[in-house]
C-alpha positions in Angstrom: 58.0 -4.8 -9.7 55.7 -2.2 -8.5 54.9 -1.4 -5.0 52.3 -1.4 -3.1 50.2 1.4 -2.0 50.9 2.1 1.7 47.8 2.8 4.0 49.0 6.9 4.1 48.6 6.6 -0.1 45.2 5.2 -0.3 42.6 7.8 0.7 44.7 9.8 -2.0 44.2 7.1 -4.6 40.0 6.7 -3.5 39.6 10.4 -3.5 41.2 10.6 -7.0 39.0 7.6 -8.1 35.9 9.3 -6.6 37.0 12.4 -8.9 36.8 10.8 -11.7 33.8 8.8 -11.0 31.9 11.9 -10.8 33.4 13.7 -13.7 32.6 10.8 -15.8 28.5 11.1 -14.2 28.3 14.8 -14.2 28.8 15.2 -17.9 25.9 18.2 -17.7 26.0 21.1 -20.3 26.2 24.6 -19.3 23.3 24.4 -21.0 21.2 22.5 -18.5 19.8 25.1 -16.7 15.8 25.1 -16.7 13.6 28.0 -17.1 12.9 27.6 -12.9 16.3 28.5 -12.4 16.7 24.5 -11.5 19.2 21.9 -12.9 17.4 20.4 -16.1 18.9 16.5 -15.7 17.0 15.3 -18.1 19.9 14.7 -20.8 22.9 14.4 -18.4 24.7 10.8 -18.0 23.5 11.7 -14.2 20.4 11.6 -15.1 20.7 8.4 -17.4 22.5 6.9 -14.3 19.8 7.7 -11.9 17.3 6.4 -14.1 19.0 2.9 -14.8 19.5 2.6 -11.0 16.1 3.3 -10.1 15.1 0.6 -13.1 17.3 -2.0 -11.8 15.7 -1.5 -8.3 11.9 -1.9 -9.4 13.5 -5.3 -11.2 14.9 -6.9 -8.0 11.7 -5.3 -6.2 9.4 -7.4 -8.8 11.9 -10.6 -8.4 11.2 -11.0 -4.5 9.5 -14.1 -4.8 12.6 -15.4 -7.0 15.5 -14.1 -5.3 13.8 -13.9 -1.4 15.0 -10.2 -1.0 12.8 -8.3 0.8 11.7 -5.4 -1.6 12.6 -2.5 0.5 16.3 -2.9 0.3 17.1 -1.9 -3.5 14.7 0.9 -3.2 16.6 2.3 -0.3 20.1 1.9 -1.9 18.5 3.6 -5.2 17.6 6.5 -3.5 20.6 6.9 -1.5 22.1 7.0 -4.9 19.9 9.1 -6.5 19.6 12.5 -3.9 23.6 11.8 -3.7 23.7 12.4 -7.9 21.1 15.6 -6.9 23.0 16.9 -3.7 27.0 16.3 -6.0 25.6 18.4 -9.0 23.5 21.2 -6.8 27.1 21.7 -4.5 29.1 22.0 -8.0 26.9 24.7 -9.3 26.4 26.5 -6.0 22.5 25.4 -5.6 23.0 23.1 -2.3 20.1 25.0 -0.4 17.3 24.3 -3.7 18.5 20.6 -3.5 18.6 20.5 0.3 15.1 22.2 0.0 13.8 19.9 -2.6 14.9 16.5 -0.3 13.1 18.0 2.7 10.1 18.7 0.9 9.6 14.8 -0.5 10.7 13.7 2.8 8.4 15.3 4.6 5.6 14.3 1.9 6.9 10.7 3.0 6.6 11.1 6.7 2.9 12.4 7.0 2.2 8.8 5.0 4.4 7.1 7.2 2.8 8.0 10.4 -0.5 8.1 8.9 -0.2 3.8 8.4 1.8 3.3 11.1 -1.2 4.3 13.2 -3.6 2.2 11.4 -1.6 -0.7 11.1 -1.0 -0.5 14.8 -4.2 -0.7 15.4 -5.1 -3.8 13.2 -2.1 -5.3 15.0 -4.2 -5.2 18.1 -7.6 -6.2 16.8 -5.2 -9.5 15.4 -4.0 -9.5 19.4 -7.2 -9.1 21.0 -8.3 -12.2 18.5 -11.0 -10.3 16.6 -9.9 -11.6 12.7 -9.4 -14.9 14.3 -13.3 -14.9 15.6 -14.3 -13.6 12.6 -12.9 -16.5 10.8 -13.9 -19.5 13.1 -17.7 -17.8 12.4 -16.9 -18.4 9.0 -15.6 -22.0 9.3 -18.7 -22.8 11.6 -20.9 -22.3 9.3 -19.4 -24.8 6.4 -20.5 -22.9 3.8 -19.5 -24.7 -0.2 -17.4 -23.2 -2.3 -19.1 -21.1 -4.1 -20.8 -20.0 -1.7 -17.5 -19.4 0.1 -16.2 -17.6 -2.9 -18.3 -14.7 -2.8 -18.5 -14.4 1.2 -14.6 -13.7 0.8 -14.8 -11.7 -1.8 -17.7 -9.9 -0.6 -16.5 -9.1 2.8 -12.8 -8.3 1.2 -14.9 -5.5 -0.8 -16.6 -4.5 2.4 -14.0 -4.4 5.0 -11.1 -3.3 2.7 -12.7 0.3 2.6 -11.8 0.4 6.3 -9.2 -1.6 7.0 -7.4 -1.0 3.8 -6.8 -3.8 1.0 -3.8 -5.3 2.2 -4.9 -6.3 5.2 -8.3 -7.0 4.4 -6.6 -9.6 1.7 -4.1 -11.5 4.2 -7.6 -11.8 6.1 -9.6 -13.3 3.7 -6.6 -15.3 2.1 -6.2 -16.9 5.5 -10.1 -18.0 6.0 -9.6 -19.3 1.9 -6.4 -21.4 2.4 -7.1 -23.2 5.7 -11.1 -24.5 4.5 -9.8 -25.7 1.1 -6.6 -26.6 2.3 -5.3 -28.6 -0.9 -7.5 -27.5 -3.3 -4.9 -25.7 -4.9 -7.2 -24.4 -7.9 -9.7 -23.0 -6.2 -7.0 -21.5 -3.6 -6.1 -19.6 -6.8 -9.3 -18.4 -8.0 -10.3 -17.2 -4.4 -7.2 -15.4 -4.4 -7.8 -13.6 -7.5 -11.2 -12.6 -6.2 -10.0 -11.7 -2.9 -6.7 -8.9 -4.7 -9.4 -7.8 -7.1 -12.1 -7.3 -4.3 -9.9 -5.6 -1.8 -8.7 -3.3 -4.8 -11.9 -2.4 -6.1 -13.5 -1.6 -2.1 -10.4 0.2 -1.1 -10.5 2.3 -4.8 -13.7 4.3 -3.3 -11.9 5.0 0.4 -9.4 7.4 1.6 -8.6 4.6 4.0 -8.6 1.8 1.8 -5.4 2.2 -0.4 -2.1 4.4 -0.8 -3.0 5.5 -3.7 -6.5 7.2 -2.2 -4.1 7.6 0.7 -2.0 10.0 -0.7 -4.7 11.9 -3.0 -6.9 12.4 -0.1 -3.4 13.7 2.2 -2.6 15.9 -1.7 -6.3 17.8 -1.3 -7.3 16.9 -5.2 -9.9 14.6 -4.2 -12.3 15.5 -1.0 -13.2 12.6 2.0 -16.7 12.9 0.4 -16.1 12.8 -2.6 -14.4 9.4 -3.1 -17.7 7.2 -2.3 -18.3 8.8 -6.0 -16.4 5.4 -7.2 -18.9 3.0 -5.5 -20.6 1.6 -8.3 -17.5 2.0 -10.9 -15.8 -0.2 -8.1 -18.2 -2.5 -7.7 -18.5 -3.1 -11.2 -14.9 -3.9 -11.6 -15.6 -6.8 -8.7 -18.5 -7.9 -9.8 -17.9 -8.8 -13.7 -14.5 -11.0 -13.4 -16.1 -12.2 -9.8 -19.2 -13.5 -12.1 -17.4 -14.8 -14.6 -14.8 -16.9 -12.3 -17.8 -18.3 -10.3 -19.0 -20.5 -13.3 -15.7 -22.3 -13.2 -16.0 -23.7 -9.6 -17.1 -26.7 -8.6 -20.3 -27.3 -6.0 -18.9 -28.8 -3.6 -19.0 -28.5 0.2 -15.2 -28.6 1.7 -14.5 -30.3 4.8 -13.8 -27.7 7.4 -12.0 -28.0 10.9 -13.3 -25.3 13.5 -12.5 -24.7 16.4 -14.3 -22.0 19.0 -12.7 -19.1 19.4 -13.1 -16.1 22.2 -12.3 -12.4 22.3 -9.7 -11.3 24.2 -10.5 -8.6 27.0 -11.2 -5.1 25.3 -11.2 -6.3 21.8 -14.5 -4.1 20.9 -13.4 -0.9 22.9 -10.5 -1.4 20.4 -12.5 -1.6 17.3 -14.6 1.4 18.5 -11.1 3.4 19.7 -10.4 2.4 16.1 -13.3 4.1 14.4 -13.1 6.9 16.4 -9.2 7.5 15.6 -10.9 7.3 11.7 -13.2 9.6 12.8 -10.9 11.7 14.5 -8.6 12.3 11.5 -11.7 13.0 9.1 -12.4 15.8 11.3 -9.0 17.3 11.1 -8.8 17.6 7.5 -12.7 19.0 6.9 -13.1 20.8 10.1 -9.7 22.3 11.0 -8.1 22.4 7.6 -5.0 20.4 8.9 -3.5 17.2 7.8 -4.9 14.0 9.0 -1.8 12.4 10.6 -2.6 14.6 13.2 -5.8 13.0 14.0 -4.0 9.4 13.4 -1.6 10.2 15.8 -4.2 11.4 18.4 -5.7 8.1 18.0 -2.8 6.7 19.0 -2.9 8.2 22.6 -6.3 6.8 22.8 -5.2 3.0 22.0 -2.2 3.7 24.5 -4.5 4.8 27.3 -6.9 2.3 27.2 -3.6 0.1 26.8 -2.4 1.6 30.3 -5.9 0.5 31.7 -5.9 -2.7 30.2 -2.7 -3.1 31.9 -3.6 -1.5 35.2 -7.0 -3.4 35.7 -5.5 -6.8 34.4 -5.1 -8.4 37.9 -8.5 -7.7 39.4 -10.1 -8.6 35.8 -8.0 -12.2 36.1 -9.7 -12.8 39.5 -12.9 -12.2 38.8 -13.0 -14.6 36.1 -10.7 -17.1 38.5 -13.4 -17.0 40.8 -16.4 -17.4 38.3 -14.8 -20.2 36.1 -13.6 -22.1 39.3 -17.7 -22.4 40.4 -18.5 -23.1 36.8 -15.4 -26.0 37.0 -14.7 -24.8 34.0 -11.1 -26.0 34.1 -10.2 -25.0 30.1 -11.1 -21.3 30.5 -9.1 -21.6 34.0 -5.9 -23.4 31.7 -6.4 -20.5 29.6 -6.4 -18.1 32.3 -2.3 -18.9 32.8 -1.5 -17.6 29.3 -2.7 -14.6 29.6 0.0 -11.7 28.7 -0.6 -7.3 29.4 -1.8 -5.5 26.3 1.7 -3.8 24.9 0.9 -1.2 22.3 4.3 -0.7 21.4 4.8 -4.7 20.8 1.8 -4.1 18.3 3.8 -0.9 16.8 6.9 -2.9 16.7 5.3 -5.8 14.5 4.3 -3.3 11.9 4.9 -3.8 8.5 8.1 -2.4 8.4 9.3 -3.8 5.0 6.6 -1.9 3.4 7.0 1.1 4.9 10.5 1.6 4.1 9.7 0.4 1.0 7.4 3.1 0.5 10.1 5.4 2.0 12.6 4.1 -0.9 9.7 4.6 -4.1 8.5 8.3 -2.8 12.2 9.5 -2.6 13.1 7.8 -5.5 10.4 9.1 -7.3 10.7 12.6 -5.8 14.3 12.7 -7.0 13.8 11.5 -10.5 10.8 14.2 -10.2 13.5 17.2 -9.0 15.6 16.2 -12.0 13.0 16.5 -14.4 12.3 13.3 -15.7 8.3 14.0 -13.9 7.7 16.8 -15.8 8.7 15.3 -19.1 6.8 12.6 -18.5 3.2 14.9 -17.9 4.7 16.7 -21.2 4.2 13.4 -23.0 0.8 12.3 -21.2 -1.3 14.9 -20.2 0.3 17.5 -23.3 0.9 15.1 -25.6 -2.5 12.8 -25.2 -6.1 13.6 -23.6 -6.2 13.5 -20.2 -8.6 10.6 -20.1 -6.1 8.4 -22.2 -3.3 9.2 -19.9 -4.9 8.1 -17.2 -6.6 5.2 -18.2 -3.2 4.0 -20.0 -1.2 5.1 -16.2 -4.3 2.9 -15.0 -2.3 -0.6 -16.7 1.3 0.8 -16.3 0.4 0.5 -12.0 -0.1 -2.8 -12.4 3.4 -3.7 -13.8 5.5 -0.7 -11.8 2.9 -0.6 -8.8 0.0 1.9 -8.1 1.9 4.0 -5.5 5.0 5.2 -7.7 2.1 6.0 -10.5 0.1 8.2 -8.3 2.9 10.3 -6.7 4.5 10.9 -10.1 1.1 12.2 -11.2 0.6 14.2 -7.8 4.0 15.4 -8.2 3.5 16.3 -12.0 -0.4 17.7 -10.7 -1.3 17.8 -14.4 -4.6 20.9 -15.1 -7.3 18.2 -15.2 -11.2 18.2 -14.4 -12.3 16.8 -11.2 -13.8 13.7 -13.1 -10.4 12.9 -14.1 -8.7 13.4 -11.1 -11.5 10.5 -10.0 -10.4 8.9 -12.9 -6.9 8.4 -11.9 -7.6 7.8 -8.4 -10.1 4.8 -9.6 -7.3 3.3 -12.4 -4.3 3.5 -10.1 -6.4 1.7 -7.5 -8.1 -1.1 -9.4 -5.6 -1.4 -12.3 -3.0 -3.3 -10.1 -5.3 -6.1 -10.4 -4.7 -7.0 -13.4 -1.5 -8.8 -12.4 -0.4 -10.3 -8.7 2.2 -7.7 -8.7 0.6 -4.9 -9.5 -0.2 -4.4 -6.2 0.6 -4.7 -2.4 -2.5 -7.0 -1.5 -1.7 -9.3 -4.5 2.0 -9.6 -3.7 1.1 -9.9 0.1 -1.3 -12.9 -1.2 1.8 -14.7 -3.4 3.3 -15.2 -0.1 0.9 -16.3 2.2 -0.7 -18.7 -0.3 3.0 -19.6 -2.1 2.7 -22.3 -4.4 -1.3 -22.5 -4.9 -1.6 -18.9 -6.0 1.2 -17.6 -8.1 1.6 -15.1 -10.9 0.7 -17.3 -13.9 -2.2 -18.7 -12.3 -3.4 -15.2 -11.7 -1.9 -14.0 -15.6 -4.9 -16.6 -16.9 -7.3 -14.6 -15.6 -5.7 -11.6 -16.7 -8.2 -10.7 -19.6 -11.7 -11.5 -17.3 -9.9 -8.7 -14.9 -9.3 -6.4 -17.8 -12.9 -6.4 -18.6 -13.7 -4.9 -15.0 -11.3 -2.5 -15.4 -12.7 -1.4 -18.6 -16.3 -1.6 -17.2 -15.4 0.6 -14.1 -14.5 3.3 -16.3 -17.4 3.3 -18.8 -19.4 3.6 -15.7 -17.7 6.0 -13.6 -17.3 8.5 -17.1 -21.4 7.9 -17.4 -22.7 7.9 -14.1 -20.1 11.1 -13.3 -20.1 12.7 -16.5 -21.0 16.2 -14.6 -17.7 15.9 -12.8 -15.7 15.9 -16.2 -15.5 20.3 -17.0 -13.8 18.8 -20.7 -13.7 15.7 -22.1 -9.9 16.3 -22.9 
């Protein structure tokens, strides 16, 4: 009978496991060298591997609202995996600085992004704090606008506001106002919805500020701060068609809305102004000073943390005056309300960031970055932007965003920075922004949506609606390719 393995044995029997784990992966030819002087992974079993885990990944990322896994854990493990593969064949072949390079290089690419939303999310945090969304909605319920009407005010402002306060947010916002006045109403819920992912899309499409995707062009240098309010009227158009076309299937009727009055919290306008100019701030960086504009995000952060120490500082006498003036009004609710009052903590509104998403962003750019470093990024440009027009490429990458997500797309094609005219770079930046619409996962705002409206507005309900979306889409191009023609040096 054989024995067991004794504890001194098994690091021995792991390492030899390990060894042939690897040999078995690293099956690359001699051969494999690319004209760079890098590792050509392209048609190793590494490669193969990385690929498959990557794919497996996105699969558990897209069954979220099946399995309840939040979506930034595969996506971490996968690229764990995959710069592992990268770092085990660069050390074999002597290369460890170029891979050690390449890692640094897509990490810091990760980190200006990072910082860049942390800042701004931090900042919406405390607007929610300081109770400004909540006012914003109680106007809304006050006035007991009908559906319809109610219907385009959502969608409207989602198109407006999402520009600024990018679309995911912008989305929640809306979706919240839309659930609690039709409360029930679980078709219209879904038809809102729709209106509300496809607005805050199409308004954050024309916005540095009001996607990723512009995110990271604008941070990449292919598309000026200027230059993006270009896509107005192409992103209008793709709100306005399906937004007409859903509007003829609701009903007139006037929903039954519960209000209630709602006040600002001390300082919430300084904040929306400290806001702005943090925006403004990190505009100027870029244009004036040539540098990135995390820099000017993270500026603005000092200024919401001062005026957070002031808040602080002055609370007491603040609380005393209004003691005072409330107790000669005998206004004993405000006075109630008076006891509940907590300091302004900026880093409580850091801490309840969205942290799922950004290391879920963490987990697609590395990913994608190391697919990228093996070469499976250049092939794929070989293919598109070689092997089609430009224009088809992008308008095809356009509908593949909304099934892999917008933000993968647009920093493979950043990463690949396919020879293109300006108008097509506009092209992309408008496709990858809007074309996530077309299904509830094809984008953060939509998928954000699933779960704060679950069960009224789900993927199928949005699928139906699929081929009135498509016809924006399509519309937003025509327009942006005639109204911007002079941008386009070829029509390649």
């Amino acid at each position: 009978m054989p024995t067991l393995c004794q504890p001194s044995c098994q690091p021995r029997l792991y390492r030899r496991w390990l060894f042939l784990l690897a040999a078995l992966l690293l099956g690359v030819s001699p051969s494999a060298f690319a004209v760079t002087g890098e590792l050509d992974l392209t048609t190793s079993t590494v490669g193969f591997f990385a690929v498959a885990i990557f794919v497996l990944a996105y699969a558990l990322v897209m069954a979220e609202e099946k399995i309840h896994m939040r979506k930034s854990k595969p996506v971490l493990v996968a690229a764990g995996i995959i710069w592992s593969l990268i770092g085990w064949v660069y050390v074999q072949n002597g290369m460890s600085d170029a891979s050690e390079h390449a890692f640094r290089v897509t990490l810091l690419e990760f980190t200006e992004l990072m910082l860049f939303l942390l800042v701004a999310m931090t900042y919406i945090n405390a607007m929610e704090e300081r109770r400004v969304f909540d006012a914003l909605r109680s106007w809304m319920l006050r006035k007991g606008f009908n559906y319809r009407t109610l219907f385009w005010l959502t969608g409207g402002l989602a198109f407006v506001l999402s520009p600024i306060a990018d679309n995911l947010t912008t989305a929640l916002l809306m979706c919240a106002v839309v659930t609690k006045v039709a409360e029930g109403d679980q078709r219209y819920i879904n038809l809102a919805c729709i209106n509300i992912v496809v607005a805050a899309n199409a308004g954050g499409a024309f916005s540095p500020f009001g996607d990723i995707t512009t995110l990271m062009v604008w941070q990449a240098g292919m598309v000026e701060f200027q230059e993006f309010f270009i896509l107005f009227f192409p992103a209008l158009v793709n709100f306005l068609i399906p937004a007409c076309i859903m509007s003829l299937f609701i009903k007139d009727e006037k929903p039954s809305s519960v209000y209630e009055d709602v006040w600002l919290k001390r300082g919430a306008r300084r904040i929306v102004l400290l806001f702005l100019l943090t925006i403004t701030t990190a505009v100027m960086c870029h244009v004036l000073l040539h540098l990135p504009p995390v820099l000017g995000m993270m500026t603005g952060l000092g200024y919401l943390q001062f005026f957070g120490y002031y808040l602080r500082r002055s609370l007491p006498r603040s609380l005393e005056r209004k003691r005072e003036r409330y107790s000669r009004r005998g206004d004993n609710k405000k006075l109630e309300q008076l006891g509940g009052v907590v300091p302004f903590d900026v880093f409580n509104r850091v801490a309840r960031a969205e942290w799922d998403t950004l290391l879920f962003f963490y987990g697609v750019v590395m990913c994608v970055g190391g697919l990228g470093f093996m070469g499976y990024l250049g092939l794929l440009s070989e293919a598109l932007y070689t092997g089609w027009n430009a224009t088809a490429a992008n308008i095809v990458l356009g509908v593949v965003s909304a099934v892999v997500d917008n933000i993968p797309v647009m920093f493979a094609v950043l990463t690949m920075e396919p020879d293109m005219s300006h108008g097509q770079w506009l092209l992309i930046t408008l496709t990858a922004g809007v074309g996530g619409s077309l299904l509830s996962i094809g984008s953060a705002a939509g998928v954000a949506v699933m779960g704060q409206a679950r069960g009224s507005y789900t993927f199928m309900g949005h699928l139906r609606w699929s081929p009135v979306i498509l016809l924006g889409y399509i519309a937003s191009i025509l327009v942006h390719m005639w109204l911007n023609a002079d941008s386009f040096a070829l029509f390649s």
